[in-house]
One Martini backbone bead per residue (centre of mass of N, CA, C, O) as a GRO file, in nm:
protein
  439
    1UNK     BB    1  -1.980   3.951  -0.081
    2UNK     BB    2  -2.023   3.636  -0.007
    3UNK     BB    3  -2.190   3.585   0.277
    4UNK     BB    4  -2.346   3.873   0.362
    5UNK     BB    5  -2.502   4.057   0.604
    6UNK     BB    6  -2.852   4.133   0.570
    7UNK     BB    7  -3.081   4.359   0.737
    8UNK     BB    8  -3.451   4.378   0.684
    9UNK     BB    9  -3.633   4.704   0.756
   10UNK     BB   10  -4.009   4.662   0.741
   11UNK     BB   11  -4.322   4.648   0.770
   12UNK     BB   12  -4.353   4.519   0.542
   13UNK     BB   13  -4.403   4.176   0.375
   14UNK     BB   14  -4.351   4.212   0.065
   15UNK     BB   15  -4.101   4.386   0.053
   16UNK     BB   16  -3.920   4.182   0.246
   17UNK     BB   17  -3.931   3.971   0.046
   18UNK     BB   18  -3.867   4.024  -0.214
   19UNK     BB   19  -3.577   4.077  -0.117
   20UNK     BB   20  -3.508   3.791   0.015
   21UNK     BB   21  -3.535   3.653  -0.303
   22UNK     BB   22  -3.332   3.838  -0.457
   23UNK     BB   23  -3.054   3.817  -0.269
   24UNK     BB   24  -3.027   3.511  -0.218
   25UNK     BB   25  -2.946   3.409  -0.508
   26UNK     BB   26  -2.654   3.569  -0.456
   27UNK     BB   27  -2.531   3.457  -0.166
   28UNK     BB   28  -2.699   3.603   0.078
   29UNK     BB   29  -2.767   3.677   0.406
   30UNK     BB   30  -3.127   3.688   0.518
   31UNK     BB   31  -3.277   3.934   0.749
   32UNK     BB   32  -3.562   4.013   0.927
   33UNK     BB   33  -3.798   4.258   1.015
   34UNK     BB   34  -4.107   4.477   1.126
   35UNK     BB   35  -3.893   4.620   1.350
   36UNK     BB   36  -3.665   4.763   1.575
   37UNK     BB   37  -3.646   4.582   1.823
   38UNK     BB   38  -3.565   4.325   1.646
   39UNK     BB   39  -3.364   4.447   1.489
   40UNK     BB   40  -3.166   4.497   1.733
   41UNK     BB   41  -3.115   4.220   1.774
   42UNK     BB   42  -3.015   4.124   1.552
   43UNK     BB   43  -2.791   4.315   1.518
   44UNK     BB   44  -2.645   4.205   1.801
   45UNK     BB   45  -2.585   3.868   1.705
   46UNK     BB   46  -2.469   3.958   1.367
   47UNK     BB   47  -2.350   4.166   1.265
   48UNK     BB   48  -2.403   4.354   0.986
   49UNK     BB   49  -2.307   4.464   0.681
   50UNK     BB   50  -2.633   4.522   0.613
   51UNK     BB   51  -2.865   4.792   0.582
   52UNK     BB   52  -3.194   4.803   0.568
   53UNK     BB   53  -3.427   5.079   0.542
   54UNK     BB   54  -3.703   5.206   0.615
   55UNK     BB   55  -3.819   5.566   0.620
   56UNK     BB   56  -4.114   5.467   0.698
   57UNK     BB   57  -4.261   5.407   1.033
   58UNK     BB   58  -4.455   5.345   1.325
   59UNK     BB   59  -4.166   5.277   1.496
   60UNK     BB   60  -4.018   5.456   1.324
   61UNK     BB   61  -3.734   5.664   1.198
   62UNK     BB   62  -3.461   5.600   0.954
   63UNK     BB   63  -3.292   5.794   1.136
   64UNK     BB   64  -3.293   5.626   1.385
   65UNK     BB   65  -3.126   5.367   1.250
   66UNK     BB   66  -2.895   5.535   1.126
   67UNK     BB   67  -2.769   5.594   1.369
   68UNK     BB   68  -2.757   5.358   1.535
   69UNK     BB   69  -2.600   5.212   1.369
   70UNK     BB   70  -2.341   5.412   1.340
   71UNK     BB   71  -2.296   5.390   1.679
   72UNK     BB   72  -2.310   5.048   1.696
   73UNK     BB   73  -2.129   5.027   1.381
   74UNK     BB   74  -1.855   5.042   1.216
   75UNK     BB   75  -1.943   4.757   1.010
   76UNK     BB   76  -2.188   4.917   0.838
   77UNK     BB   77  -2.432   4.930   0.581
   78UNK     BB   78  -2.665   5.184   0.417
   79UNK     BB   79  -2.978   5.144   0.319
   80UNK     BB   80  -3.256   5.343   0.200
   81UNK     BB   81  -3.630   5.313   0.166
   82UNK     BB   82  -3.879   5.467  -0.024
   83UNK     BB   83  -4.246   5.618  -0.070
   84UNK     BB   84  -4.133   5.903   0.045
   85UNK     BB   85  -3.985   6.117  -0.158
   86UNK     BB   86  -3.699   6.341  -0.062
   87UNK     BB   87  -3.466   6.560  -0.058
   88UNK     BB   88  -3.432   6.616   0.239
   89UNK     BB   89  -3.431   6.288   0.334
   90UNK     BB   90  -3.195   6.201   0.149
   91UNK     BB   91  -2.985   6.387   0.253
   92UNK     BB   92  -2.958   6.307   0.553
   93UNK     BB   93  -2.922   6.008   0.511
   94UNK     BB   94  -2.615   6.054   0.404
   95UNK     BB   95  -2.503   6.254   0.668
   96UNK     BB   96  -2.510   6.022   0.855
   97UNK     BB   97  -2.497   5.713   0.661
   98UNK     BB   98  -2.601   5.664   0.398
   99UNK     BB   99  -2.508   5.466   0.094
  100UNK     BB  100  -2.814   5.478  -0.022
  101UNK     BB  101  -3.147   5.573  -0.218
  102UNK     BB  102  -3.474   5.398  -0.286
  103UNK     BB  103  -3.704   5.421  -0.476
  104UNK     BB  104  -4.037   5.342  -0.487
  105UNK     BB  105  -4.031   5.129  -0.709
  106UNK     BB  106  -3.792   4.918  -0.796
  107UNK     BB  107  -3.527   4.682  -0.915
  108UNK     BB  108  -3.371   4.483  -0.908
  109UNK     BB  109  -3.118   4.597  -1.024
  110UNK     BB  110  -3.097   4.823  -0.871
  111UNK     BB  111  -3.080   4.663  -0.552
  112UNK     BB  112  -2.806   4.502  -0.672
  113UNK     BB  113  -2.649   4.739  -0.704
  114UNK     BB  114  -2.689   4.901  -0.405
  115UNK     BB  115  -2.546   4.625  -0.232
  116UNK     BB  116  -2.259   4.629  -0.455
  117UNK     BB  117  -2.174   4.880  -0.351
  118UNK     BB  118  -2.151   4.872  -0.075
  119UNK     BB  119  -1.967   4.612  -0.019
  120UNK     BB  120  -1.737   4.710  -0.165
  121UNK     BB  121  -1.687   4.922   0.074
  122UNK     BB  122  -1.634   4.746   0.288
  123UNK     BB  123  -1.416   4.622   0.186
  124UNK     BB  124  -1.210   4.853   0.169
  125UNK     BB  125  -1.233   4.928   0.468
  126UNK     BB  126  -1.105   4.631   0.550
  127UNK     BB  127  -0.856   4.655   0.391
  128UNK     BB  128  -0.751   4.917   0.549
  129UNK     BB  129  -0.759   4.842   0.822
  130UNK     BB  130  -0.534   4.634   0.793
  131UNK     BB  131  -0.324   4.761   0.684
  132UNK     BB  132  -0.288   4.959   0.958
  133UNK     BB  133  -0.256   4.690   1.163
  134UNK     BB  134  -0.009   4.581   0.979
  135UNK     BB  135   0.248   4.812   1.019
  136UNK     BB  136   0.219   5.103   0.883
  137UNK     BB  137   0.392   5.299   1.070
  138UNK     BB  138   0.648   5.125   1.096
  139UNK     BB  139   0.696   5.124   0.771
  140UNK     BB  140   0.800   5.461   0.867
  141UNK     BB  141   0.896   5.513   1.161
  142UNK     BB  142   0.622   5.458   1.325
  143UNK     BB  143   0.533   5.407   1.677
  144UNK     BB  144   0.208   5.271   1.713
  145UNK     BB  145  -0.134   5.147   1.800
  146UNK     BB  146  -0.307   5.332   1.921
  147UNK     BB  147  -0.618   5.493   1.838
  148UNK     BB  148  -0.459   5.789   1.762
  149UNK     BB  149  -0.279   5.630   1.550
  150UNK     BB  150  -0.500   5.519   1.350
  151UNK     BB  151  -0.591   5.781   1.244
  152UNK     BB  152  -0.307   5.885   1.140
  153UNK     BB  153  -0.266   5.662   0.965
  154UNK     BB  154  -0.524   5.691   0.779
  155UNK     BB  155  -0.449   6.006   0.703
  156UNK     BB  156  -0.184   5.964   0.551
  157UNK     BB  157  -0.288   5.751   0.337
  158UNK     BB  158  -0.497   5.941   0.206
  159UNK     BB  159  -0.264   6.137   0.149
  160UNK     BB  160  -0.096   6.000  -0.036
  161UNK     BB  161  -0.362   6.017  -0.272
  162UNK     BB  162  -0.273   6.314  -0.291
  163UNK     BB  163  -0.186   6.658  -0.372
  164UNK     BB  164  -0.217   6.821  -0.168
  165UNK     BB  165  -0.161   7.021   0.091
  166UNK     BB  166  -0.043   6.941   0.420
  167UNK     BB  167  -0.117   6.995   0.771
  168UNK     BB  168   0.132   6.948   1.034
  169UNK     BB  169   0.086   6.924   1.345
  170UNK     BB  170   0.203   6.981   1.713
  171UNK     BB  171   0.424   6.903   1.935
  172UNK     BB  172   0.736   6.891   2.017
  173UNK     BB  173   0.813   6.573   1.928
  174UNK     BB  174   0.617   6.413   1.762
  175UNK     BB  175   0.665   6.376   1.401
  176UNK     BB  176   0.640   6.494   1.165
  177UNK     BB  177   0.818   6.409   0.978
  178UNK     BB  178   0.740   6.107   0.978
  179UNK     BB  179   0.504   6.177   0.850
  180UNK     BB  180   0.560   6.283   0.587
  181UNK     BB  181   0.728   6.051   0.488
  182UNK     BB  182   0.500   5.906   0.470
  183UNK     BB  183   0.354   6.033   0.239
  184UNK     BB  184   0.524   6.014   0.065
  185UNK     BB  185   0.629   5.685   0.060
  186UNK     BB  186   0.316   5.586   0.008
  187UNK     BB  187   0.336   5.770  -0.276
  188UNK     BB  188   0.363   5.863  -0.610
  189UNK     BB  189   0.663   5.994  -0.525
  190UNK     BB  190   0.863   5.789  -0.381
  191UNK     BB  191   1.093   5.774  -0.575
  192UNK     BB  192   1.158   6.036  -0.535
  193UNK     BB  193   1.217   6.367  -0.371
  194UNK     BB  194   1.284   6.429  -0.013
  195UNK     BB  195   1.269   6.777   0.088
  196UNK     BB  196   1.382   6.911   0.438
  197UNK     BB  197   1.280   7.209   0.594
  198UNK     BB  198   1.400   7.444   0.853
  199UNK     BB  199   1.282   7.788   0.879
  200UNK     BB  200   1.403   7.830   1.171
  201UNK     BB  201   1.711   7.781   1.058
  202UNK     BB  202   1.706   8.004   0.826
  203UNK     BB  203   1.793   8.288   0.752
  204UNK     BB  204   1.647   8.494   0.610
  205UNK     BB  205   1.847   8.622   0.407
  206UNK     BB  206   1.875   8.280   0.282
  207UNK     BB  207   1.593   8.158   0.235
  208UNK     BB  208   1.519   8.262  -0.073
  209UNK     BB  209   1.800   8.123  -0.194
  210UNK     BB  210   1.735   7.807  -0.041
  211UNK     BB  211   1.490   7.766  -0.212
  212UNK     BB  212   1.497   7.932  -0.527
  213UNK     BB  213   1.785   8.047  -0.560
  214UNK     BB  214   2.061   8.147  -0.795
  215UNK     BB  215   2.200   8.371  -1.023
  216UNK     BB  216   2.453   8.496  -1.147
  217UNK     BB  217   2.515   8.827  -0.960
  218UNK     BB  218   2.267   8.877  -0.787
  219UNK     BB  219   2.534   8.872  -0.558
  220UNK     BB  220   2.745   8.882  -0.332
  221UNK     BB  221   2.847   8.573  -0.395
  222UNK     BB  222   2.725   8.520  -0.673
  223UNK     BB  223   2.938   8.289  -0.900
  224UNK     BB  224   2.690   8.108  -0.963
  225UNK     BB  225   2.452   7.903  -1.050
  226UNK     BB  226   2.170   7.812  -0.792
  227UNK     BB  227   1.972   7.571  -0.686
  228UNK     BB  228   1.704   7.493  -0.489
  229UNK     BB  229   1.470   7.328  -0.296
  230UNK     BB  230   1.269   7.310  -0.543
  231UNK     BB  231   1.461   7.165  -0.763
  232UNK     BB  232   1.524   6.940  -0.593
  233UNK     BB  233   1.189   6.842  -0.577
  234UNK     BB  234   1.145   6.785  -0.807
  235UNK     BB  235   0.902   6.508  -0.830
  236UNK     BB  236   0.849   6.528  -0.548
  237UNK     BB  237   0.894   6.664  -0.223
  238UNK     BB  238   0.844   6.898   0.020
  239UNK     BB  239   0.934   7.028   0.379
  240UNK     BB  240   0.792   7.296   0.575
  241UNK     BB  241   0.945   7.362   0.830
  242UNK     BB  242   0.848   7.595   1.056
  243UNK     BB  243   0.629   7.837   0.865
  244UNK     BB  244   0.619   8.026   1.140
  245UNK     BB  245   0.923   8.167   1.067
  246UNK     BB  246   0.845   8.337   0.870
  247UNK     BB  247   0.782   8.641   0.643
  248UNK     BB  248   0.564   8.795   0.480
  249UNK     BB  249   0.759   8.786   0.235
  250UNK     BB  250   0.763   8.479   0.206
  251UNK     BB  251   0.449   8.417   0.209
  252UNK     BB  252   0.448   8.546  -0.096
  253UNK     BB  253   0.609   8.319  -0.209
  254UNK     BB  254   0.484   8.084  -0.124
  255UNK     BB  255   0.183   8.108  -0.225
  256UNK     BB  256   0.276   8.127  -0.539
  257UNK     BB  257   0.400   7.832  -0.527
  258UNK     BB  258   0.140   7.683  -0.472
  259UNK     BB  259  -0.063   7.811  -0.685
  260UNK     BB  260   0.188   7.764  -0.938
  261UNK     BB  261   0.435   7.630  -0.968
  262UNK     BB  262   0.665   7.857  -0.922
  263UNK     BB  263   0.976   8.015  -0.947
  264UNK     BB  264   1.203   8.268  -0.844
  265UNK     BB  265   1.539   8.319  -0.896
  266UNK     BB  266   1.758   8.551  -0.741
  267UNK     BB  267   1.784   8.790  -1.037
  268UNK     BB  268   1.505   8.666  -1.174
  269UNK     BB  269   1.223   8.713  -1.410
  270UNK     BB  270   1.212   8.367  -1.497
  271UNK     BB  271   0.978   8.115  -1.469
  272UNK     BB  272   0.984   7.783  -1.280
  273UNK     BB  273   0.825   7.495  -1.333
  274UNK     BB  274   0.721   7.268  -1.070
  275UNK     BB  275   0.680   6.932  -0.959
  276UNK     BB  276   0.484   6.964  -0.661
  277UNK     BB  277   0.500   6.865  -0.306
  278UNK     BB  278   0.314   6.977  -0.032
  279UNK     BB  279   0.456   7.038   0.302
  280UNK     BB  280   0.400   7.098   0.629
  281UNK     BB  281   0.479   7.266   0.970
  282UNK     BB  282   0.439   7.313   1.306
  283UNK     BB  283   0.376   7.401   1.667
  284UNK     BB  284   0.152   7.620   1.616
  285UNK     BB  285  -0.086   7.834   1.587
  286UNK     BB  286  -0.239   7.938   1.300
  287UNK     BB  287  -0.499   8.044   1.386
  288UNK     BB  288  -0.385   8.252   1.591
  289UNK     BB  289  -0.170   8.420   1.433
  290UNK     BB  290  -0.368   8.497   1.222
  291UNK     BB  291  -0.578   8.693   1.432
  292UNK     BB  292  -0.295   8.801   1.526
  293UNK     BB  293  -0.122   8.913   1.187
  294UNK     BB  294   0.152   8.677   1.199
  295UNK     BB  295  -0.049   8.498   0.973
  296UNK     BB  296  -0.149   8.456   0.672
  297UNK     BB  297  -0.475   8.437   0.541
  298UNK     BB  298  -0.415   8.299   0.264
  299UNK     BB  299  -0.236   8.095   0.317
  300UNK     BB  300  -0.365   7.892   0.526
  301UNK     BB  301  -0.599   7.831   0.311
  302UNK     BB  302  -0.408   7.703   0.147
  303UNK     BB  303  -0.249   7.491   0.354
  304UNK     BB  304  -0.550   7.373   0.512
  305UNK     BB  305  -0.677   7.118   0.315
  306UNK     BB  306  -0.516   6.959   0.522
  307UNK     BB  307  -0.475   6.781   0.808
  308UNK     BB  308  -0.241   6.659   1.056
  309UNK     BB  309  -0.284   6.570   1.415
  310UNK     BB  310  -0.066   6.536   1.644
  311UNK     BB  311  -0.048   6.338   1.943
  312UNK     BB  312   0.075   6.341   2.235
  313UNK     BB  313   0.229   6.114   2.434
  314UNK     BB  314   0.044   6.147   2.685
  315UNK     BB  315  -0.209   6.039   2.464
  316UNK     BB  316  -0.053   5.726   2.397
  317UNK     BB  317  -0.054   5.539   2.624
  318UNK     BB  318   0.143   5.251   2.535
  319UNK     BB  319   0.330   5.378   2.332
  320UNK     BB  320   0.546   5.444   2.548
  321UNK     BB  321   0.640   5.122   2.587
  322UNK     BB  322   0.694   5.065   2.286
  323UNK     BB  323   0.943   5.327   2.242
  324UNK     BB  324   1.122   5.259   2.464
  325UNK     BB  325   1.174   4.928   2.355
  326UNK     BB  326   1.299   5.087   2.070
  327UNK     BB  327   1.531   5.250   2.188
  328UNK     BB  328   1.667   5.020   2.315
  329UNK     BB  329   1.719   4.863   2.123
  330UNK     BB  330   1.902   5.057   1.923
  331UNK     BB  331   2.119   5.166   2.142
  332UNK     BB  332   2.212   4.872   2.225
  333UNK     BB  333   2.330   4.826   1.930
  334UNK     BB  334   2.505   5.085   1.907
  335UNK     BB  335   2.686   4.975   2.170
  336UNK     BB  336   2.677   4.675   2.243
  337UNK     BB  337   2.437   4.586   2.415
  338UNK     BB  338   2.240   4.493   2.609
  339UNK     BB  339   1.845   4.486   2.635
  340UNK     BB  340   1.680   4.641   2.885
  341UNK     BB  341   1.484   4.604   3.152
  342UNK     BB  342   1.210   4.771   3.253
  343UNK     BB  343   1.106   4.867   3.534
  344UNK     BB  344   0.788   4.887   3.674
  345UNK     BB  345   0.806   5.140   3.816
  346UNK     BB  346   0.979   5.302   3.550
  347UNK     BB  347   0.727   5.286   3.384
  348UNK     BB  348   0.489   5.408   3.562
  349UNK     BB  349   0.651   5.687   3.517
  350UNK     BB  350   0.618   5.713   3.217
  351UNK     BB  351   0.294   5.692   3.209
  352UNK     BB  352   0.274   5.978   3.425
  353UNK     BB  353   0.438   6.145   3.234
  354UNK     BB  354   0.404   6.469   3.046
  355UNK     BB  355   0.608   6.501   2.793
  356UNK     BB  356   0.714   6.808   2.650
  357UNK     BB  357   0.892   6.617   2.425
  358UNK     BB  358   0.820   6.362   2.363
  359UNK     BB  359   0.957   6.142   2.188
  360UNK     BB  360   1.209   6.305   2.210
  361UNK     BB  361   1.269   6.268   2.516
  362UNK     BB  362   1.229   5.967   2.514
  363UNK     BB  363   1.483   5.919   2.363
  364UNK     BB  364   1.707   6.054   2.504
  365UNK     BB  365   1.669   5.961   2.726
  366UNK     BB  366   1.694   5.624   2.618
  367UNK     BB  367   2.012   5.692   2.550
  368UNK     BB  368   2.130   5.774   2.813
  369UNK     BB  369   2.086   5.531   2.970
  370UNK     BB  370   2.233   5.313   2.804
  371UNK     BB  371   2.528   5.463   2.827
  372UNK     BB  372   2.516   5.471   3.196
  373UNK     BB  373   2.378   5.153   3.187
  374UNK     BB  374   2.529   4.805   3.261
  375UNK     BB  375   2.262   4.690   3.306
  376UNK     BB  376   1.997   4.490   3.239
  377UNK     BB  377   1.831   4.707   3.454
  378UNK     BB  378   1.628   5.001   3.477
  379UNK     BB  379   1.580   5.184   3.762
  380UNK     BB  380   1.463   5.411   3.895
  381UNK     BB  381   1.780   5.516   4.004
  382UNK     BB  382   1.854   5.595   3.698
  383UNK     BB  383   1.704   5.876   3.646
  384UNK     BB  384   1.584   6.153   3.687
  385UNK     BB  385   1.484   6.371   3.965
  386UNK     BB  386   1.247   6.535   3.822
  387UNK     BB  387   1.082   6.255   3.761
  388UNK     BB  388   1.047   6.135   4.067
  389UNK     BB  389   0.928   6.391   4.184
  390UNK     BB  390   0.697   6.463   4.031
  391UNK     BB  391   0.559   6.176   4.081
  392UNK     BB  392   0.562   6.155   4.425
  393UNK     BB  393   0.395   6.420   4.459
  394UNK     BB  394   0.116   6.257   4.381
  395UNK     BB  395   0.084   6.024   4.648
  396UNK     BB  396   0.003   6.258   4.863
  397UNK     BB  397  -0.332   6.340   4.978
  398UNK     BB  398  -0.273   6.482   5.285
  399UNK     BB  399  -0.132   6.718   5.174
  400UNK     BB  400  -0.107   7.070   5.161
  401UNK     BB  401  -0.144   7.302   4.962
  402UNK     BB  402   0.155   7.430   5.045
  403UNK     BB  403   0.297   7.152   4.971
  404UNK     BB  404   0.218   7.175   4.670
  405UNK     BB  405   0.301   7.448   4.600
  406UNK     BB  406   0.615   7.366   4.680
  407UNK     BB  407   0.653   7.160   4.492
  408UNK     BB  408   0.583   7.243   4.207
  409UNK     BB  409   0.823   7.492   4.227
  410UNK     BB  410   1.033   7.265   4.256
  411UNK     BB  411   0.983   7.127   3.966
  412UNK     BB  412   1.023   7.401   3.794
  413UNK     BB  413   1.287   7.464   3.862
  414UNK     BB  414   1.425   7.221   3.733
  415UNK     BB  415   1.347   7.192   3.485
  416UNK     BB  416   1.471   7.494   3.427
  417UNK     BB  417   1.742   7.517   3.575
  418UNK     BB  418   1.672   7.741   3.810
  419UNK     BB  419   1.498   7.922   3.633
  420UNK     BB  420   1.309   8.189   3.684
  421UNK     BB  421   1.185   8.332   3.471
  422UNK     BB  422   1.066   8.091   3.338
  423UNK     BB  423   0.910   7.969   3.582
  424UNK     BB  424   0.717   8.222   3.634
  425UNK     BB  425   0.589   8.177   3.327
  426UNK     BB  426   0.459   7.900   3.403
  427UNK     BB  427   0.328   7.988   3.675
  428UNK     BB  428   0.196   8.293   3.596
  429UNK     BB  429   0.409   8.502   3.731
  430UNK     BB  430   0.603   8.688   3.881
  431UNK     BB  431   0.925   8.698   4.050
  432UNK     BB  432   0.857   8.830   4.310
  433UNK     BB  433   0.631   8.615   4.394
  434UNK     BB  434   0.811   8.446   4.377
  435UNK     BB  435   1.035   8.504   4.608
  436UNK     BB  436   0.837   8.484   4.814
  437UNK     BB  437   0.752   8.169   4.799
  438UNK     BB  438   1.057   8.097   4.910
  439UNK     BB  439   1.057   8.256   5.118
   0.00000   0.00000   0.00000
């Protein structure tokens, strides 16, 4: 990185020059002080790419140095240089965020050497960064670009260049499967088969059979041998949706295929190697269920080395109207209609919604307006009542707690289709409490 800003940090004034001497004749910016307070102001001024920082001086401690750099700016890298080097000093200062450790006295050599190794990690984490900014999620059908979503689009790419399992939480309809599907299609299996099941929708006795196959013979109705979900996925990635609804002792066939790569054919004694990535994905709280004996805990360490944990619609902000008028494209293309506009009214109504279906409730909404709506423009007495008034109930200030808890449970009643059974899960009451609370 010719002309990367460099600002060193060190009490000595030879030890200072010395540095801004050799690295400058390479075609760096070289900025000095010989202070924090000093320090601090140069780093305000230029953003440095990198910082060199003395670890003992008289007016500050270079950990305290390495903590203001890493809190204060996102993309600056940090060399640390010391006269009194501790296997201690040296562990915390990369702890913290420092990218190399030089002992006095260095060598040119050296401290050229650790400075082109930080600008090269800072150039990669920087194009690194352009590439999320600059449509990584929507190139695999993943909308949204809030700051919580630029980190899961992060670690997806992360993830697709590694081997390991990946375990995708998050709420129903957050899109855990176009996560997987994207981890997949950015990574080396790219071009192979990508095969998602969902394990709770086929019935227990039917789950091991198709997954893992069955040879001619096995059971009543084996009339062929037929492979399973797993050597169909053979070079490619299986996806395991909602692995919480399998039963213990599919759990410990699926831990064998994690650990072994190898399956077993249902009436087989003879194991197949299978070249396959997995990927998982729950809507449950897996280390809950583990300890609450619902869910082994040898597979959930088998499966829990990476995480990519999905956030709730009503938590990314803005993306809320960038997927509305994603899907309002859509819809309108497949039926053929006007794009319609949502007015400001329903804007503000979608950012105040809860979305307990996330990305998924708000799809199927703008599904049925689009169908239901033939304006061009679509206004809160379009949406459905329910959105309405929950929306509404927040509006008055000065209503009594007693006003407030019969909107809220004309609401939760609404929500779930008049079913007090429900209502009354959700209001944490018994039935009976209900309905006096009604009458």
């Amino acid at each position: 990185m010719l002309g990367a800003r460099i600002l060193v940090l060190d009490d000595n004034s030879i030890t200072r020059d010395v540095i801004k001497r050799n690295l400058a004749k390479h075609g760096y910016q070289l900025y000095t002080a010989n202070n924090f307070d000093l320090a601090k102001e140069i780093m305000k001024e230029i953003k440095p790419d990198l910082v060199i920082t003395d670890m003992k001086m008289p007016d500050i401690n270079g950990i305290e140095v390495i903590k203001h750099v890493t809190e204060s700016f996102k993309d600056t890298e940090i060399i640390v240089i010391t006269g009194y080097p501790t296997i201690t000093s040296a562990v915390d200062a990369v702890k913290l965020g420092a990218d190399d450790y030089l002992t006095k006295p260095f060598t040119d050599i050296e401290l050229l050497t650790a400075v082109k190794k930080a600008l090269d990690k800072l150039r990669a984490k920087r194009s690194f960064s352009k590439e999320i900014s600059d449509g990584f999620g929507e190139k695999y059908g993943i909308i949204g670009d809030s700051s919580v979503m630029i980190e899961v689009f992060k670690t997806i790419k992360k993830a697709s260049q590694i081997k390991s399992t990946v375990l995708i939480t998050g709420e129903s309809g957050t899109g855990k499967e176009l996560v997987a599907r994207a981890i997949h299609y950015a990574g080396y299996r790219g071009a192979e088969p990508f095969v998602p099941i969902n394990c709770g929708a086929i019935p227990e006795s039917l789950l091991e059979s198709e997954l893992f196959g069955y040879i001619k013979g096995a059971f009543t109705g084996a009339h062929n041998t037929r492979e399973g979900f797993f050597q169909s996925a053979n070079k490619g990635t299986i996806f395991l949706d909602e692995i919480s609804e399998t039963s213990p002792m599919m759990q410990i066939k699926l831990l064998r295929v994690i650990q072994e790569k190898e399956v077993y054919m249902v009436g087989s004694n003879h194991a197949q190697k299978v070249d396959i990535r997995i990927l998982v994905a729950s809507n449950k709280d897996l280390y809950e269920l583990m300890k609450l004996n619902k869910f082994r805990e040898d597979l959930f360490y088998r499966i829990n080395v990476l995480t990519i944990d999905i956030p709730p619609l009503r938590n990314r902000g803005n993306d809320i109207y960038k997927l509305a008028n994603f899907f309002a494209n859509k819809y309108a293309e497949e039926f053929d209609k006007t794009v319609p506009v949502f007015s400001d009214e329903v804007l503000e109504i979608f950012g105040k919604y809860n979305w307990q279906g996330n990305a998924r409730e708000l799809e199927n909404l703008v599904h049925r307006l689009i169908i239901l709506n033939d304006d061009c423009k679509i206004e809160k007495i379009d949406l459905p009542d329910y959105m309405k008034s929950r929306i509404s109930s927040t509006s008055d200030i000065k209503r009594s707690l007693k006003e407030v808890e019969f909107e809220h449970i004309k609401n939760v009643l609404e929500y779930t289709g008049n079913n007090k059974s429900k209502a009354a899960e959700i209001l944490k009451i018994d039935r009976k409490t209900l309905n006096n609370k009604l009458n």
